[in-house]
N, C-alpha and C positions, 0 to 999 in steps of 0.2 A: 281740580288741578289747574292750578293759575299758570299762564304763558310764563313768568320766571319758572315755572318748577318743573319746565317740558324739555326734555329732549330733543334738541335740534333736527333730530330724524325723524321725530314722530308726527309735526305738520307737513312735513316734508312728503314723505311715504303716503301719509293721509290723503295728499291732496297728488297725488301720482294713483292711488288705488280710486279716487274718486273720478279724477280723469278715464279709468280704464272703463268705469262704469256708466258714463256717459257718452263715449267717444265708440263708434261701432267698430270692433276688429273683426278683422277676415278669418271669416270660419268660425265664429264663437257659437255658431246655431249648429255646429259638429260636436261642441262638448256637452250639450244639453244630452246628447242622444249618450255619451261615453257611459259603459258601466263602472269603470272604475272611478268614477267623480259624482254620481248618483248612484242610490239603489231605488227601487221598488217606494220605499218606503219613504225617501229623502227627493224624489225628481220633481223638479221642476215641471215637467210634460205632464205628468200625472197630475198634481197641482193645479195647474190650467184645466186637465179633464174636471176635475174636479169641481171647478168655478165655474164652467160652462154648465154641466148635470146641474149645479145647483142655480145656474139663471134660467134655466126650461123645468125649471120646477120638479126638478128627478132626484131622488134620494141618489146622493155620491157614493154610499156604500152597498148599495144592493148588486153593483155588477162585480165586487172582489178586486179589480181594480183602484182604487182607490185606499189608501192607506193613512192619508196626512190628521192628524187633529180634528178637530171643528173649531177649534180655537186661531190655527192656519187659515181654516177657511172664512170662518168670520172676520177675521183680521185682513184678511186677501179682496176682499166679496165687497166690505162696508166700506173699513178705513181707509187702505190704503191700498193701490192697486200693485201686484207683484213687478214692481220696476226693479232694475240692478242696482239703485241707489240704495236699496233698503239693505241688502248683501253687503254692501259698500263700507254702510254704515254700523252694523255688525260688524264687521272688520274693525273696522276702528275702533268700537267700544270695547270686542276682545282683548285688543293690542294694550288699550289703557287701563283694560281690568289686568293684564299681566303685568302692566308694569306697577300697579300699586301693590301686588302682589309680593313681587320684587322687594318693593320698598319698606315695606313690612317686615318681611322674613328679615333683610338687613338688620334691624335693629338698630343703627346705626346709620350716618350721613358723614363718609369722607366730606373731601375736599371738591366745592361744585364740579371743576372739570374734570376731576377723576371720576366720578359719578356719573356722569352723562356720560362719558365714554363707554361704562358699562351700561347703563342705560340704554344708548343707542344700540346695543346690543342685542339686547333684552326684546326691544322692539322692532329691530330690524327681523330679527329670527324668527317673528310672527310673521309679521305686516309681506317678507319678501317668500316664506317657505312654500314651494309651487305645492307641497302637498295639502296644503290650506288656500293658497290664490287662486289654483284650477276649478276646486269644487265649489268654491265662490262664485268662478265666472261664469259656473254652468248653472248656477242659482239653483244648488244644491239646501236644502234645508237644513242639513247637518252644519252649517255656516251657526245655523241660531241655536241648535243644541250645543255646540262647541261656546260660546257666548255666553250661553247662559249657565254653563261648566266652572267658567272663566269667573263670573261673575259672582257665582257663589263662595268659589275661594276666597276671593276678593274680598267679599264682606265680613265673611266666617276671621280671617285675616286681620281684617281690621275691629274686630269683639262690636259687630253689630248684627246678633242673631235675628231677629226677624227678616232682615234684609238677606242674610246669606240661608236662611231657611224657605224663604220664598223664591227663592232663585232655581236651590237645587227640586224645588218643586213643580216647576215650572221645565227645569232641564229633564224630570222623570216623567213629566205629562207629554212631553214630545217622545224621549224615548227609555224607555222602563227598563232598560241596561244601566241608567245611570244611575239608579237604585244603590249599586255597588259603591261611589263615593258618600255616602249618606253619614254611614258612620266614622270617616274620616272626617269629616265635617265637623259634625257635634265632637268630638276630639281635640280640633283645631278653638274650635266655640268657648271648650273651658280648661284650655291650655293657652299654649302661646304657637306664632307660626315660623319663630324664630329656631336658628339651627341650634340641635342638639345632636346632632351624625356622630359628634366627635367625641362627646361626651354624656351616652348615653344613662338615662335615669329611671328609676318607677315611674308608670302614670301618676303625676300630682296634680291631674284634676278635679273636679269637684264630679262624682259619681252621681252625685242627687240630682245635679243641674238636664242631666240627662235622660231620663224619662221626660220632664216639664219641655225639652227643646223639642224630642221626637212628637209630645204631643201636637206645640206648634206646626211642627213639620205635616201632619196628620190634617190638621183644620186644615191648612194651607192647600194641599192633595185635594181632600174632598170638594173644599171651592171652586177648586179647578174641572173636580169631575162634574159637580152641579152644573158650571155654566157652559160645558162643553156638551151634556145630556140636554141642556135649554136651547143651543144653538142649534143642536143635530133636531132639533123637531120633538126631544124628548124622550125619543127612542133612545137605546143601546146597543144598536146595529155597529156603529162606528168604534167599542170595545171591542169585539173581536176580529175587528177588519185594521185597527190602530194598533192597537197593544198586543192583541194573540197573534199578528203578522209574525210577531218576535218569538214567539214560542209555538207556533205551529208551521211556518216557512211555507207558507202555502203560494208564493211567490218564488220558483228557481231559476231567475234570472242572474246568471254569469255576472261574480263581483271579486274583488282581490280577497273575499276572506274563504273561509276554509269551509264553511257550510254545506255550500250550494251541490257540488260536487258529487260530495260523500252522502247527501238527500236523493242524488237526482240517478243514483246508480242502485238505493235502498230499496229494497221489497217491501210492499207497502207491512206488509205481515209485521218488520219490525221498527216502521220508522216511529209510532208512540215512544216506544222504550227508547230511543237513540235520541228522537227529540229529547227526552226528561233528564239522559246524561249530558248531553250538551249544554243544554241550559244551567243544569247544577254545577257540572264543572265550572262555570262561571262565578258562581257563589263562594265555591269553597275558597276562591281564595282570602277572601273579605277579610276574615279572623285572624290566619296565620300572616297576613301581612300586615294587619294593624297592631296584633299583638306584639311582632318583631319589632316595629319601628314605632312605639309606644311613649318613644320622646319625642319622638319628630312625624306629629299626625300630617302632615302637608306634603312630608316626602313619601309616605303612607297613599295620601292621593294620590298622588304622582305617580306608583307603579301601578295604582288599580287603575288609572287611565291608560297607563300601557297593556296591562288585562284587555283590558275593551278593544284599543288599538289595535289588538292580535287575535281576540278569538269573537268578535262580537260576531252574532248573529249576519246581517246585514252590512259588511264591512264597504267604507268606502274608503277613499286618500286623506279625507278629512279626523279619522278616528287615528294614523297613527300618527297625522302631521301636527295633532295637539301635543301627544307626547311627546316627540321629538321637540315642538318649540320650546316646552315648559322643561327642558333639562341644561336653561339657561338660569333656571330659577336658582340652581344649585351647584352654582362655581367651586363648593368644597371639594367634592367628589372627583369633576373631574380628570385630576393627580388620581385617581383611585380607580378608572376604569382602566380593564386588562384589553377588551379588542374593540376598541373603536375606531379604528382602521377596516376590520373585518365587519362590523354591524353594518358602517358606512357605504362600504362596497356593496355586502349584502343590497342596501335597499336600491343603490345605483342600477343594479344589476337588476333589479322590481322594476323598477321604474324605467329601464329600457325596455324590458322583455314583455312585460304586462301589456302597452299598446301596440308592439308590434305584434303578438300573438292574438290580442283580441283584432285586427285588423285581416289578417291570415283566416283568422277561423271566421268570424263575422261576413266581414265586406268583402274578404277575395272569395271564401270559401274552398281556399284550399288546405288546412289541418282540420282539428277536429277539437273537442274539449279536454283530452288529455292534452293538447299542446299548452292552451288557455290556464288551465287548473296547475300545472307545470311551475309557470310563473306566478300561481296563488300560492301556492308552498314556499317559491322564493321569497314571495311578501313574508309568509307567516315565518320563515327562518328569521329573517331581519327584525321584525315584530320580538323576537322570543329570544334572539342573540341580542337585543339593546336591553330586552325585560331584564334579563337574564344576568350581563354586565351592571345595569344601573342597582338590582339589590346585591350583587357581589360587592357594588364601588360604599355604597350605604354601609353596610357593616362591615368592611374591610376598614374603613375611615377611626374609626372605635380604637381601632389596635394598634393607628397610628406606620409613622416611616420605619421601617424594618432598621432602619441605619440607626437609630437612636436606640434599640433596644427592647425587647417582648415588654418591660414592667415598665415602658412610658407611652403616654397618649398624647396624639396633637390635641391641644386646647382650640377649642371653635374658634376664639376669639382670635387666636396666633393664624389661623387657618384664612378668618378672612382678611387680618394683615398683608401677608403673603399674594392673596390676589389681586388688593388695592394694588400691589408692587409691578404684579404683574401687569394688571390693566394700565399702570399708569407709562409704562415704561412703552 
């Protein structure tokens, strides 16, 4: 991406989030410890335990504590030591994996400065949204799965499958929830990323191409497993202390999402069985929502990242704050949601309640975990009231403005007319 082809806000922002990363602010050693910007699985403090066990010659995973990669920790330990610049700079490569994302789905290039206007949009709504700047500041790990989320669209986006198959392989070795975008991907891979909301069609993919990409996808994985089983000493201690974290919750440490709660009041007698629903309930939606939105595989991701954002295992600010930036992707729509007044409130209302509750129940010690879990449910409402709107506004778009008539549809292309009009005005 060449300086002419950049959005005035994007060096801009860039070099403000760079500055935050260098420059010390007061109390930033208080959101390391927040559980709403880390989990178990994503902190930072853990992360350091982890580099430390492993400079005294101590296997990282034998105390259960520990949950990061060995790909994190080789990365942290050799290359490059865990400073905020690196946070930083994920950021940035997020923001410009979403804007060529953007630019893509377009299909088209108005008029320079109409463009960057929406542009600067596009990139402001990453680079500025605190549910992605906080988890960053507390050098949360979910920074580089979100990145590397980002990046696979990106590629997949612009029809260069190995590069968007190594991506999304890389964002399932850190975390095996993001499994769920896979087959969205390959979709996007031998399709187009361009809007079809409006004018929906059959899959006119090539169906063969699709085994040959999952294979890639496959080699790619196991690569990853290899040099992460070479790193850890060769053992495979670090698989059920990394990846079954996710599916055995052996960690109940108080987080915005809906897990923890409903584990940490379970009799052991039935938490197998509740583990295997929880986790499935995550799968199923895979099919019905790629099968529904079967023209438009990218708006297809886009709600299974809102899936994640609402029910993942381990939930932080950084899981629903992708979804919320990435519904700038999709100016059609819109005109087309019913409560986005009410979602927005919703998450206002998260976002107040959640730190003052966890401060009450934690630091004063005066509530208790019903207060905490209280405000998890407000998240999970907001999480599932955007889910919810964003496939209503998706195939509501298909049938078009009420005012013209049941037997006519807005044409995509009229669609994004209409929003050049808007932006420019």
């Amino acid at each position: 991406m060449t300086v002419t082809n950049t959005p005035p806000a994007f060096p801009v922002l860039v070099c403000l989030r760079l500055l935050l990363a260098v420059l010390p602010l007061p109390g930033q050693h208080l959101l390391k410890h927040d559980h709403q910007l880390s989990s178990p699985l994503t902190s930072y403090l853990r992360l350091n335990e982890g580099l430390w066990l492993l400079d005294n010659n101590i296997d990282p995973y034998m105390g259960g504590a520990f949950h990061h990669s060995p790909l994190l920790l080789s990365l942290f330990s050799t290359i490059v030591p865990p400073f905020p610049i690196v946070w930083a700079v994920s950021d940035a490569v997020g923001a410009w994996a979403l804007l060529r994302i953007w630019r893509a789905r377009q299909g088209f290039l108005p008029h320079k400065g109409t463009r960057f206007n929406a542009e600067n949009l596009v990139v402001s709504v990453y680079l500025l949204n605190p549910y992605l700047l906080f988890p960053s500041l507390a050098l949360s790990t979910s920074t580089f799965e979100n990145t590397f989320t980002l990046l696979a669209l990106m590629f997949a986006s612009e029809g260069k499958p190995s590069s968007a198959l190594l991506a999304i392989a890389f964002a399932v070795h850190l975390a095996p929830s993001s499994i769920l975008l896979l087959l969205p991907i390959l979709m996007v891979l031998v399709t187009s990323p361009t809007s079809h909301l409006a004018s929906p069609r059959p899959f006119h993919g090539s169906l063969k191409r699709i085994p040959f990409l999952f294979g890639e996808f496959t080699l790619y994985w196991l690569v990853l497993v290899g040099a992460a089983c070479t790193m850890a000493g060769g053992g495979w201690n670090w698989v059920s202390a990394s990846w079954g974290a996710s599916l055995t919750l052996p960690d109940l440490t108080p987080n915005p999402g809906l897990w923890w709660y409903f584990f940490t009041e379970m009799f052991d007698h039935f938490r197998p069985f509740f583990l295997m629903v929880f986790s499935v309930h995550l799968v199923i939606y895979i099919l019905p929502i790629c099968i529904k939105f079967q023209h438009d595989p990218l708006y297809a991701a886009f709600l299974l990242i809102g899936v994640l954002g609402t029910f993942k295992a381990y939930l932080t600010l950084a899981d629903p704050g992708l979804f919320l930036s990435m519904i700038s992707l999709f100016p059609e729509v819109h005109g087309y949601l019913r409560y986005p007044i009410i979602t927005t409130l919703l998450h206002l209302h998260a976002a107040l309640l959640l730190p003052l509750q966890h401060v009450l129940w934690v630091s004063e010690g005066r509530g208790n975990a019903n207060f905490y879990y209280a405000a998890s449910l407000v998240m999970g409402m907001a999480g599932g009231a955007g889910l919810v709107d964003a496939c209503w506004a998706g195939m509501r778009i298909a049938v078009g403005d009420a005012k013209v008539g049941a037997e006519e549809k807005v044409d995509g292309n009229k669609v994004k007319e209409v929003w050049w009009e808007v932006v420019q005005q």
